[in-house]
Every structure is written in structure tokens, then in C-alpha cells.
Phi, psi and omega in degrees: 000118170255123203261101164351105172276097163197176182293319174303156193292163176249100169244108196289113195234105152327135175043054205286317163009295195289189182281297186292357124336289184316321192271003194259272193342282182338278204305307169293344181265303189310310164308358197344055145309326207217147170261150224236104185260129181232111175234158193179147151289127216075189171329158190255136181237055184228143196280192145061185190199169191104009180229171175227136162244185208202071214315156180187121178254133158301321181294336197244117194299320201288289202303298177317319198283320187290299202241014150246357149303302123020277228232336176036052171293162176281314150239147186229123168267087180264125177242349206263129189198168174235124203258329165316088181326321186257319185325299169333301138350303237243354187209071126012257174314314189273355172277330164274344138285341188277329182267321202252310178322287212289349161292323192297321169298345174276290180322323195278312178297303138325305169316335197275329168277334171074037164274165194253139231228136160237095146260179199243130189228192215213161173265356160310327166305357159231175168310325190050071145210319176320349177071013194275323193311144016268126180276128143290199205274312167304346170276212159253139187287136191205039181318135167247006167196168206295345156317311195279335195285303181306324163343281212284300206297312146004287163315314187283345173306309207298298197326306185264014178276178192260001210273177174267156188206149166224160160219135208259098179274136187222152178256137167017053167333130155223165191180181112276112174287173192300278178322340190070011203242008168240111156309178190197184186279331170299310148269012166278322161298321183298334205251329129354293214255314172308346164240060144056025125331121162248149165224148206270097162252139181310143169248003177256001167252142182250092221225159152249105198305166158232148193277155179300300203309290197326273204312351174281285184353334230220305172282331168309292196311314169292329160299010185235321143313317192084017195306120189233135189146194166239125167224148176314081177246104203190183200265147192291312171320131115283116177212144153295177185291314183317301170306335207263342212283290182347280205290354180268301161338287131026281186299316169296331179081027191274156184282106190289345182311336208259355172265150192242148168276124189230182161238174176287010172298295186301033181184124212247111183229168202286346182231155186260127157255149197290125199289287191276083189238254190071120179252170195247155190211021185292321186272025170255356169226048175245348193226328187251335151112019186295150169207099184284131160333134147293157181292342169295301168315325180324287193247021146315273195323297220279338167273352170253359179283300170310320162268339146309319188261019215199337175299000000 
């Protein structure tokens, strides 16, 4: 195991893998603030250099404890969740290892080391029925489905632990990964509509998508601050999927004809999603200096990602 030699604070990133992985690493290397530890299971699948990775099953108590004894980060960014909504619904027990164990094993551990423990929560913690939406940092949690349940037992992990703690709440991610290999609304509609596909989308749920890049943004500043609490970190917009379909068709220059408006009554999944979510982000960016894309830079940003990635 090799432990990053500088002067610099030590920062530990949970699911460096993922897409809010990826933008973390990308971002912590360009700024070079921080010695930047990427840690995921298995093989490391992040482009580029200037990290140190690092293999980490989350799951194994023995191993969390063994490498962050180890590696003595200064802040640890747990982003690594099994984030799939209805998997979650149909395999219980392994969503609750993914979420409340292997957090309760970061935290025990982190704790031991005095790191400043940032997590990444979902606006699945509340209902969206309550008439609350766009939820501030204060409202109250009301999951409606076992994704969301595990979240909020996550937070409440967090609340009560000894650590300096933050917690970073995000709305409907988007993005492009290294791989090309996770879709979004954006490229689903785009790649639709360009092979004459008509597609149905709701118009009765309301979310403020957030750009990927954005939400790593949003967890640096708390990490650079030394921020401590729960804050809102997502895109400023409320729109439906239905608004998001529109303005991606829009962009593309695409047959909007070909999108249909529906509601979610007509489509049956193993888990109910919070109808209404959406944050209000006035303290993170009042207190952290957050300045989120519109959703339009969003998929500006994400058609020069794609040509890029397509050269």
C-alpha cells in the first residue's frame, strides 16, 4: 500500500469508480490541494495520474480498518453506495450492507484517525408528497422506499458519531464517466430521438437535476472549508423529467414530436419514488460560495464531453 508523500492534507474518496468518483479525483488532482487517495473495488477504472488508488471492499470491516489505520486520511468523501433503487426494493440485505454497514465501518474507523467524514445522501429521504418540496436542509425525512430508508439510517450514523462530519444531500445525478458505460436523461433522449424513437416521459415528478462535476464541487468546498452540517447540494432548477427531455431535444436540435408526455401512473417498479423532491441550496451557497450550472450548461458541458469522447 502506498501512502501519498506531501505536505498536504490527505483526502480518502469511497467509490472512486463511480461517476461522482471520477469528478472528484479529476477535480482534486487539477486543484492540488489535497494528496488525493481513490479508493473502489477491484481494479481502478480512473484515467489519468497524480492519485494514489487504492483496492477497498467497503464491506469487510477487517479491510476498512487495515487501510485507513494505514493511509490517515484527513477527510474521507464516502460516495460508494449501491444507489439503484428498485435492486435495492428486490435485495434488501445486500443494500444494507452497502449503505448502513459498511458506513457504520468507515465511521468506526475514520473515527479512530480524527478524519473529517463527508457523506454523499440523496433527496430519496424524503416523500415528495408532503407539499415541503423544494426540501431545505431542515425538513423532515420520510422515505418511501428501502433505498432511501438506508440513506437516512446512514445520516443518522453519521449525526451520532464523534468525527467532524458533514453531509452532502444531491438530487438525480448526471453526467458522463470515463467508460461511457452509465446513461442519463440526457442520453437517452438524445440517442432516441436521433433513431426516430418516440418516448414517453413523466411530467408528474419534480427533481433539481445535478451535473456530476457540480456535486464534486460542492463536496471540495466542504472539504476545504472543514464544513460541518447537512447541505443541499444539486442543480437550482425545478423541472420534470419531461422539462429536462424538452430542453435536451432543444439543444440537439432534435424532433420534440417525438417525445410524449405521460404520468407515472403508467409504469410499474418495484420501488415508489418521492413524487415532488427538489432542494432549496440558498445555505450551501451562502455559506460555501456553491454556484451550480443550469441545466442547459449541463448538457452544453455533456455535448463537448461526448465529442471528445467520440474523436
Amino acid at each position: 500500500m502506498s501512502i501519498p508523500s506531501s505536505n498536504k492534507p490527505k483526502i480518502l474518496i469511497t467509490g472512486a469508480n463511480g461517476l461522482l468518483g471520477q469528478k472528484l479525483v479529476e477535480q482534486l488532482v487539477a486543484q492540488g490541494n489535497f494528496g488525493v487517495i481513490a479508493t473502489g473495488r477491484g481494479a481502478c477504472r480512473l484515467s489519468g495520474t497524480g492519485f494514489t488508488y487504492q483496492s477497498l471492499d467497503i464491506e469487510n470491516e477487517q479491510e476498512v480498518e487495515s487501510v485507513l489505520a494505514q493511509l490517515r486520511p484527513e477527510v474521507l468523501v464516502h460516495g460508494a453506495a449501491m444507489t439503484h433503487v428498485d435492486d435495492c426494493e428486490k435485495n434488501q440485505e445486500g443494500c444494507y450492507r452497502a449503505n448502513v454497514l459498511a458506513t457504520s465501518y468507515l465511521l468506526r474507523a475514520a473515527e479512530k484517525v480524527g478524519s473529517h467524514f463527508i457523506f454523499v445522501s440523496t433527496d430519496f429521504i424524503f416523500s415528495g408528497e408532503d407539499g415541503h418540496n423544494p426540501y431545505t436542509e431542515e425538513a423532515l425525512p420520510e422515505p418511501v422506499n428501502y433505498y432511501g430508508q438506508t440513506k437516512l439510517e446512514g445520516e443518522e450514523l453519521i449525526k451520532h458519531s464523534t468525527l467532524k462530519w458533514a453531509i452532502a444531500r444531491t438530487v438525480l445525478v448526471y453526467g458522463l464517466a470515463n467508460d461511457l458505460s452509465r446513461s442519463n436523461i440526457i442520453l437517452w433522449v438524445k440517442s432516441s430521438l436521433e433513431a426516430g424513437k418516440q418516448i414517453q416521459v413523466v411530467d408528474d415528478q419534480v427533481r433539481t437535476p445535478t451535473l456530476a462535476e457540480d456535486l464534486a464541487a460542492g463536496c471540495i468546498l466542504i472539504a476545504e472549508q472543514g464544513a460541518r452540517g447537512v447541505f443541499n447540494i444539486s442543480g437550482s432548477e425545478l423541472l420534470t423529467p419531461y422539462d429536462m427531455a424538452i430542453q435536451t431535444a432543444d439543444y440537439f436540435g432534435l424532433n420534440k414530436e417525438l417525445i410524449v408526455r405521460t404520468d407515472s401512473t403508467r409504469f410499474t417498479q418495484p420501488a415508489r419514488r418521492p413524487m415532488r423532491t427538489g432542494f432549496v441550496i440558498q445555505k450551501a451557497m451562502d455559506q460555501l460560495g456553491y454556484r451550480p450550472k443550469t441545466f442547459r450548461m449541463g448538457i452544453e458541458l455533456l455535448a463537448k464531453q461526448i465529442t471528445l469522447a467520440s474523436a
